[in-house]
C-alpha positions in Angstrom: -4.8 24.9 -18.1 -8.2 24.5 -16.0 -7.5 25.6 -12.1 -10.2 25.5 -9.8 -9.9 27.6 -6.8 -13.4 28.4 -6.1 -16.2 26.6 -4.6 -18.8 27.8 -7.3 -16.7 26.7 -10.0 -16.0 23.4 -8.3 -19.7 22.5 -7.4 -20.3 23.2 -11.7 -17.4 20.8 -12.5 -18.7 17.7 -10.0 -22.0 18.4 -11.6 -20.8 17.8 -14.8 -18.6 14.8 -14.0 -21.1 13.0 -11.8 -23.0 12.4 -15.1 -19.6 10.7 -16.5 -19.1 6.6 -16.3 -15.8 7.1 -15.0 -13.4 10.0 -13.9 -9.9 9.5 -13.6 -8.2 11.0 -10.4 -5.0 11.5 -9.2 -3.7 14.3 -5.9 -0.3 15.8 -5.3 0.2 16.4 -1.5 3.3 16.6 0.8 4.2 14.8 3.8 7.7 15.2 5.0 6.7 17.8 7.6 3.4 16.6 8.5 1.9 13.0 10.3 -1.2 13.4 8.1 -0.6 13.8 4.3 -1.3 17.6 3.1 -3.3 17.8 0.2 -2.2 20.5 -2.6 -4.2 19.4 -5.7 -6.5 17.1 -6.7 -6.8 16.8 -10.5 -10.1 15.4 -11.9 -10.3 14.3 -15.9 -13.6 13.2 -17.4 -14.4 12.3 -21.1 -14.7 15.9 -22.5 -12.8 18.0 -19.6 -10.1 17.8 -17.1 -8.9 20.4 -14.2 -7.2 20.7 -11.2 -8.5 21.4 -7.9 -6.5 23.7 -5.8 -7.3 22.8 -2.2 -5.1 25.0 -0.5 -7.5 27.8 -2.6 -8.5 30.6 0.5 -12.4 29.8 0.9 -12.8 26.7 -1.2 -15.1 24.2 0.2 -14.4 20.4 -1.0 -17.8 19.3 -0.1 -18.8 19.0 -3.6 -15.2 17.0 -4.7 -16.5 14.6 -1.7 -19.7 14.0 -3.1 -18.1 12.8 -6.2 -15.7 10.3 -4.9 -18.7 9.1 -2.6 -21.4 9.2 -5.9 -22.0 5.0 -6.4 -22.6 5.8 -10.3 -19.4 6.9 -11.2 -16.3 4.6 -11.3 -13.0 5.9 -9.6 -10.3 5.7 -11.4 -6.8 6.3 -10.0 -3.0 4.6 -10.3 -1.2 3.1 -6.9 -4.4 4.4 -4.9 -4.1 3.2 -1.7 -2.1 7.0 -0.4 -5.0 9.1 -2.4 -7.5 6.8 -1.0 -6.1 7.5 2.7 -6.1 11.5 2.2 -10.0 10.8 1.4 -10.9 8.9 4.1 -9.1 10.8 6.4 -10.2 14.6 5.4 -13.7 13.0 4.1 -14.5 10.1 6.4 -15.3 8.0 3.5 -13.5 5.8 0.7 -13.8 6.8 -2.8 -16.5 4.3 -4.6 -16.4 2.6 -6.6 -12.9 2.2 -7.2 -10.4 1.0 -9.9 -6.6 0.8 -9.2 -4.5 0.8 -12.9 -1.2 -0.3 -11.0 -3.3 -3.8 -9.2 -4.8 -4.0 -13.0 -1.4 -3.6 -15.0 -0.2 -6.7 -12.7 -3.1 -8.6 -13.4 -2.3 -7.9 -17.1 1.8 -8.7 -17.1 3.1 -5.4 -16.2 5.0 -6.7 -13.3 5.2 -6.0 -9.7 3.6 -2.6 -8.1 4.4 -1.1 -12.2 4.8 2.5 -12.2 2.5 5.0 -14.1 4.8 6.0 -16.7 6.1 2.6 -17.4 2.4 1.4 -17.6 0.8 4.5 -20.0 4.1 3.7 -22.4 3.2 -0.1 -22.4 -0.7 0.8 -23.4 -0.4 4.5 -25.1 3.4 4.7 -26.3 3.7 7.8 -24.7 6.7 9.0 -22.6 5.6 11.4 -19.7 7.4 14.2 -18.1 8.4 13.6 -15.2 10.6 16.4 -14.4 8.0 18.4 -11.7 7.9 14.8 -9.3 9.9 16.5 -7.0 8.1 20.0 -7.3 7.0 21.4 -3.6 2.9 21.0 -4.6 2.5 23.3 -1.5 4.0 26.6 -2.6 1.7 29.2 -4.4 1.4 30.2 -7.0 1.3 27.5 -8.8 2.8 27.8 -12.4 1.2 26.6 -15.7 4.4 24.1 -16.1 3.6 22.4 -12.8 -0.5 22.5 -13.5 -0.1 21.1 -17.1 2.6 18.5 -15.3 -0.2 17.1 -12.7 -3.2 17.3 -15.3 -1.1 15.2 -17.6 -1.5 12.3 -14.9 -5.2 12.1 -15.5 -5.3 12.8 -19.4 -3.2 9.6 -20.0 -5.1 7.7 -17.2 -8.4 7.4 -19.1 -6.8 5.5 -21.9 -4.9 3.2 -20.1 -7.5 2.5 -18.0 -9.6 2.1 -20.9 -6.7 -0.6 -22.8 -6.6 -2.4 -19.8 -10.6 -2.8 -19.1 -10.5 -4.2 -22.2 -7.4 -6.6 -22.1 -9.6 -7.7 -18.5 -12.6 -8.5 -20.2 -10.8 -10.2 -23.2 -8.9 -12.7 -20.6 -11.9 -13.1 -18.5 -9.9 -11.5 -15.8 -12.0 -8.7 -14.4 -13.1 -11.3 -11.3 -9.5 -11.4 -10.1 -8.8 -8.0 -9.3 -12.6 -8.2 -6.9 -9.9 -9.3 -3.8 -7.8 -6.1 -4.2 -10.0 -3.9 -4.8 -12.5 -5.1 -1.9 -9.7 -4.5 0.3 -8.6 -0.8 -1.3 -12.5 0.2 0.0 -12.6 -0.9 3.2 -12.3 1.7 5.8 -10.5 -0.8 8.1 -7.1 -0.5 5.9 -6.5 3.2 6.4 -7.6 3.3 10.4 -4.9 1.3 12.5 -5.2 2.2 15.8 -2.5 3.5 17.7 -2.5 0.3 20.1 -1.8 -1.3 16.8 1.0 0.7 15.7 4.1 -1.4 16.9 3.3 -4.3 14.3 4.6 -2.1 11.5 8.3 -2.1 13.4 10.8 -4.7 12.5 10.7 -6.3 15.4 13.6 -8.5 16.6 12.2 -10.7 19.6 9.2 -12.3 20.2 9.1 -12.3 23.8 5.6 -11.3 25.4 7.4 -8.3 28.0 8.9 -6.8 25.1 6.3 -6.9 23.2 4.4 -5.1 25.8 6.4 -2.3 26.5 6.2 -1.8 22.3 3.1 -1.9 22.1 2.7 1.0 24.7 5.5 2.9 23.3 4.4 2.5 19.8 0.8 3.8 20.9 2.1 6.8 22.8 4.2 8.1 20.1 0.9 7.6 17.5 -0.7 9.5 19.6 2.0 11.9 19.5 2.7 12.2 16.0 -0.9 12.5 15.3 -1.9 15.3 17.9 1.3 17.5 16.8 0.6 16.5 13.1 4.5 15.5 13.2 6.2 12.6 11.1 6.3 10.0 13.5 10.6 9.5 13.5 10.1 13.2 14.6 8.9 11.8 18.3 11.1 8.9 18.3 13.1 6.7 15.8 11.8 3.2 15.1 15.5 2.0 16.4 15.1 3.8 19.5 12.0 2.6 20.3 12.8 -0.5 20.0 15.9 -0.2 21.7 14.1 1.6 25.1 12.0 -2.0 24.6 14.6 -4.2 24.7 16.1 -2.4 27.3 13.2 -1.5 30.0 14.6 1.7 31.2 13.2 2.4 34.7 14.6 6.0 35.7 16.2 9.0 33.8 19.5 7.7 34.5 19.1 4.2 32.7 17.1 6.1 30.4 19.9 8.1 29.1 21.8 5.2 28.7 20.2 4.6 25.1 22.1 5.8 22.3 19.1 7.5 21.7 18.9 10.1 24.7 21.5 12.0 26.6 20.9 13.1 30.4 18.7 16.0 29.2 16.5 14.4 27.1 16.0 11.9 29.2 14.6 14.1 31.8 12.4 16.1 29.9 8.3 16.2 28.6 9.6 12.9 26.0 12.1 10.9 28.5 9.1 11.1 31.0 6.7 10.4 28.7 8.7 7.2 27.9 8.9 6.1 31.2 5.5 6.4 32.1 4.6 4.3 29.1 7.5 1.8 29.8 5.5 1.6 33.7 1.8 1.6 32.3 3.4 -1.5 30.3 5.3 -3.3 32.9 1.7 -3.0 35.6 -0.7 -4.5 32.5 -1.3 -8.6 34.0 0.0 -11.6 31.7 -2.8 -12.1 30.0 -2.5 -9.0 28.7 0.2 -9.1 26.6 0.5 -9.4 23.3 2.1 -12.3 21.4 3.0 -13.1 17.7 2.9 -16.2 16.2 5.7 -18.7 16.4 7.1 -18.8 13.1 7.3 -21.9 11.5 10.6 -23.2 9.9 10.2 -24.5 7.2 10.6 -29.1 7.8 14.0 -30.1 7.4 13.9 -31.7 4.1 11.1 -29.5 2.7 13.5 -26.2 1.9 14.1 -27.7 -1.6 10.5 -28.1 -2.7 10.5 -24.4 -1.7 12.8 -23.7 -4.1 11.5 -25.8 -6.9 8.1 -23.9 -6.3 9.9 -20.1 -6.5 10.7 -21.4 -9.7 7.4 -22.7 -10.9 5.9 -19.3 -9.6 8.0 -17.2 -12.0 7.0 -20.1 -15.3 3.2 -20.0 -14.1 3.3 -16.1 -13.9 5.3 -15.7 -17.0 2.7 -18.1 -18.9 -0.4 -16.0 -17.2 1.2 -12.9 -18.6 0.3 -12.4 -14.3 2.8 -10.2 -11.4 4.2 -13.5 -8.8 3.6 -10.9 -5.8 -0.5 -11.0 -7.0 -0.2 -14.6 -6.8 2.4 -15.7 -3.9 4.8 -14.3 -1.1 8.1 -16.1 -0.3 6.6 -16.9 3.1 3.4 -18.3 1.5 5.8 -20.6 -0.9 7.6 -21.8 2.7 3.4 -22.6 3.6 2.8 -24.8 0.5 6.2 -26.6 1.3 5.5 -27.3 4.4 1.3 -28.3 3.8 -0.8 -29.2 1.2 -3.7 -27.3 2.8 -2.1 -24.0 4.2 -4.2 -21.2 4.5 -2.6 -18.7 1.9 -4.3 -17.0 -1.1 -2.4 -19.1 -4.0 -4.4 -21.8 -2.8 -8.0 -20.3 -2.9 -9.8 -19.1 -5.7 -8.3 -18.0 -9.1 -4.9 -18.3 -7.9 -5.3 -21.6 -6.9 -5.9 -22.3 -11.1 -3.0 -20.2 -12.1 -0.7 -21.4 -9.7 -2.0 -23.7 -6.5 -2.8 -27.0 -8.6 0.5 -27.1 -10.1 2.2 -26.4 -6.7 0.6 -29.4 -5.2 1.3 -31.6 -8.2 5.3 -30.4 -8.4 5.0 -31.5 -4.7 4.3 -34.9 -5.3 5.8 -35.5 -8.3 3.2 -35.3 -10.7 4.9 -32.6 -12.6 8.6 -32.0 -13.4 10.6 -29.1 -14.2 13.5 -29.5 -16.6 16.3 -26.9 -18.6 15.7 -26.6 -22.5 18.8 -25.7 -23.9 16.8 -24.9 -27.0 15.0 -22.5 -25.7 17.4 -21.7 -22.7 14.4 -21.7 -20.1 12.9 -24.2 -17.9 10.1 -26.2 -18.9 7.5 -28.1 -17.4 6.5 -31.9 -17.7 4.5 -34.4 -16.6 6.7 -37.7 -15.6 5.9 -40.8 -17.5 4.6 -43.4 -15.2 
């Protein structure tokens, strides 16, 4: 095994690897304890080498690892990137780039929905990984030569599949379509939500503009929280309970405790206070202040069935692109189509629109039919005889 644990010997192995046309990457890091993700190891695998960065070595400096994921010569290579990326940006201030994402490219290449690594390096290599050290604690030192081999075997098997599915990309004329995800994997913007942004993550279950209000606040203040202790967010305050202290606009201690969520001392502590101050900061902001969400459209009485009809055309058009249906379309973005011929949703712009949109819009209106084939037990599709 090849563990790197001190700066001199990491500055040699980014020297090496920035001469490289791609490096494959992959990090192990925990996160149950901490707001921001902790990174334990970052493992690095070029064409002729491949080692293992130990960030929690004593002394180690990372500038040189930050160089390489910044260096605009050297392709990125990593699997379900977008919790790797965020460790980056957040300890490095800057997106690895350029950037390739196997899991985004295996659905582009009929490997299904969000495809996991092992399922996707047995579809291209054959091999079966170990997977018995996922659950390992990455933070604990020393680290043994099981769990080192275990996290170097990540980026040994991802330069082949990235490799098989390049050229299944180029074969299919496909590279273009994976230009969307990938411009949105690099942009800074996805991995900085500001705290004043935080409540539209919550499941929220009214849409009037007080309530929303008060969330928003109370969403913000326990961001803040979360990320000046460094503590999981639930750790501040449930998502339920937030949204319960919403609903329910708590104005003292006592009404306060009245949430499932507190009890008369918690309630009057540092976090019941806190809460109430961010319930009145809410409750002083003018009208035209407050937030609002979109009424959501129902989908027109009469058009629920053409939905239907096109959740089935999605999976035939996906299954005869060899093409994931969530790259393509959400259920919400099928109620869209339904509902208008020109909706503003990705399946009809662009590539998608060819795979997928132009059929929509002709099942709509009749210019193409779906029928059973007992022969060949599946649905078909057909153009109507006029």
């Amino acid at each position: 095994m090849t563990l790197v644990t001190d700066t001199d010997s990491l500055s040699a192995l980014c020297d090496r690897l920035a001469s490289e046309r791609f490096v494959a990457v992959d990090t192990e890091f925990m996160r149950d304890k901490t707001y921001y993700a902790k990174l334990c190891l970052v493992q690095l695998a070029g064409a002729e080498e491949v080692a293992a960065v130990d960030t929690l070595a004593p002394g180690l400096d990372l500038a040189p690892l930050y160089a390489l994921m910044a260096n605009p010569d050297v392709l990125k290579v990593f699997h379900a990137a977008r919790q790797d990326v965020e460790i980056f940006v957040h300890q490095a201030d800057a997106v690895p780039a350029p950037l390739f994402d196997t899991q985004i490219a295996g659905m582009v290449c009929g490997f299904g929905d969000a495809v996991s690594y092992d399922r996707l390096v047995r579809g291209l290599t054959g091999v079966r990984l170990d997977k018995t050290s996922r659950f390992t604690d990455w933070s604990h030192r020393p680290l043994t030569s099981r769990q080192v081999d275990y996290a170097l075997a990540d980026v040994i098997h991802l330069r082949p599949a990235y490799e098989r599915l390049h050229k299944r990309l180029e074969k299919t004329g496909r590279l273009e379509w994976l230009s969307e995800e990938m411009a949105v994997l690099t942009d800074p913007k996805t991995y900085r939500v500001a705290p004043e942004d935080a409540w539209r993550r919550l499941k929220i279950r009214s849409t009037k503009p007080k309530f929303l209000t008060v969330l928003r606040e109370l969403a913000a203040w326990r961001e803040r929280e979360a990320q000046q202790r460094d503590v999981p967010r639930n750790r501040i305050l449930r998502d339920d309970a937030l949204v319960d202290v919403a609903a329910q606009l708590p104005q003292s201690p006592e009404e306060l405790a009245r949430s499932r969520a507190f009890n008369r001392e918690s309630s009057s502590g540092k976090t019941g206070r806190a809460i109430l101050e961010a319930v009145e900061r809410a409750l002083a902001l003018p009208k035209e202040e407050w937030p609002t969400l979109p009424e959501q459209a129902d989908t027109p009485q009469g058009r629920q069935p053409v939905a239907d009809l096109l959740r089935v055309l999605l999976k035939i058009k996906c299954e005869e692109s060899d093409v994931a249906p969530k790259l393509i379309a959400s259920s919400d973005d099928l109620d869209a189509i339904a509902a208008s011929d020109d909706a503003e949703v990705p399946a009809m712009r662009g590539w998608r629109r060819e795979v997928f949109g132009e059929a929509a819009l002709a099942v709509k209106h009749g210019r193409l039919g779906m029928v059973f084939d007992p022969e060949n037990d599946r649905v078909r599709l057909f153009e109507p005889q006029a």
